[in-house]
C-alpha positions as CSV (number, residue, x, y, z in Angstrom):
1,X,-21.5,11.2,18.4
2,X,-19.7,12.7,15.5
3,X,-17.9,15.7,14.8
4,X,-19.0,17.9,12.0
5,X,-16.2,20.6,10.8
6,X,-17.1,23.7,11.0
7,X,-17.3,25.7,7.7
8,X,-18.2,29.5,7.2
9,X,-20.2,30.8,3.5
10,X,-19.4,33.9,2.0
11,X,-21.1,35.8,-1.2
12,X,-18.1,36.4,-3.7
13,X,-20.0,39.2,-6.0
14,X,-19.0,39.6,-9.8
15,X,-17.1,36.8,-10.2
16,X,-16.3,36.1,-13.7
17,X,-18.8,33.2,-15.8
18,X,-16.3,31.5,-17.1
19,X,-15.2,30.3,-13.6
20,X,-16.3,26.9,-13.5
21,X,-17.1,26.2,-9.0
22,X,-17.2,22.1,-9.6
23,X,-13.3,22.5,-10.8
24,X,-10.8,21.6,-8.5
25,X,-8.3,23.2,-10.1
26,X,-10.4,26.5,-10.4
27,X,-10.5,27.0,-6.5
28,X,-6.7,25.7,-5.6
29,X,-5.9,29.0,-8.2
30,X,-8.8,30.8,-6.2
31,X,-6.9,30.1,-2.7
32,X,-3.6,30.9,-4.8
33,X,-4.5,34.2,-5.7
34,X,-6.3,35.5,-2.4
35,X,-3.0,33.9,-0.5
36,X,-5.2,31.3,1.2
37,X,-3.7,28.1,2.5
38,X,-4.1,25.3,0.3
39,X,-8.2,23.1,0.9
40,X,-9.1,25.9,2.3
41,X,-12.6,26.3,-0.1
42,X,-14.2,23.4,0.2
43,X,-17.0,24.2,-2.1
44,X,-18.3,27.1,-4.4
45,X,-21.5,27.0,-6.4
46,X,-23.3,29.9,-8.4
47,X,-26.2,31.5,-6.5
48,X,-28.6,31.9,-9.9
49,X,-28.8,28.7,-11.7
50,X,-26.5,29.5,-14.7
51,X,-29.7,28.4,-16.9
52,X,-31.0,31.6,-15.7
53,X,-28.3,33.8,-17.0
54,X,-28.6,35.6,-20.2
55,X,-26.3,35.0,-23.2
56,X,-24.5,37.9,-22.6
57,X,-24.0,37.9,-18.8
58,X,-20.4,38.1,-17.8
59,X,-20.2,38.1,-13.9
60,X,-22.8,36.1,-11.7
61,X,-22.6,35.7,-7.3
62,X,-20.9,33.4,-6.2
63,X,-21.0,31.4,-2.8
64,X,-17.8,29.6,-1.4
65,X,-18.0,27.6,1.6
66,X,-14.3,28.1,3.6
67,X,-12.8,26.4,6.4
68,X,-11.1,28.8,8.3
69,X,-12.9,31.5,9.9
70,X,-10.0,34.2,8.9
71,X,-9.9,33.7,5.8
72,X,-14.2,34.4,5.6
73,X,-13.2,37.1,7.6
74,X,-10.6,38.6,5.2
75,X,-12.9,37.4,2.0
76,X,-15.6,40.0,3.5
């Protein structure tokens, strides 16, 4: 038997387009300014497929999968 971590998803709504999810370095700054501890977003991925947007879109949804369940918490 394994053990799989638990993680918890939450919508992030009007984020800005030029965040770029598969950057590493784009959610450490996201933990950073939300006063998260450090590997706490393991993932974040765009909810429309950005070949959906229009060319003048600015903000798009967001989902970020956390670790912690107080941070999702607080991220509500």
């Amino acid at each position: 038997a394994t053990l799989k971590e638990r993680t918890y998803m939450v919508v992030v709504p009007f984020m800005p387009t030029s965040f770029r999810p598969t950057d590493n370095t784009n959610l450490r700054q996201m933990e950073q300014e939300n006063g998260w501890n450090e590997g706490t977003v393991l993932t974040a991925r765009w909810i429309k497929p950005v070949e959906r947007r229009t060319s003048t879109q600015r903000v798009a949804h967001i989902l970020i999968t956390l670790t912690d369940p107080i941070t999702a918490n607080n991220a509500i």
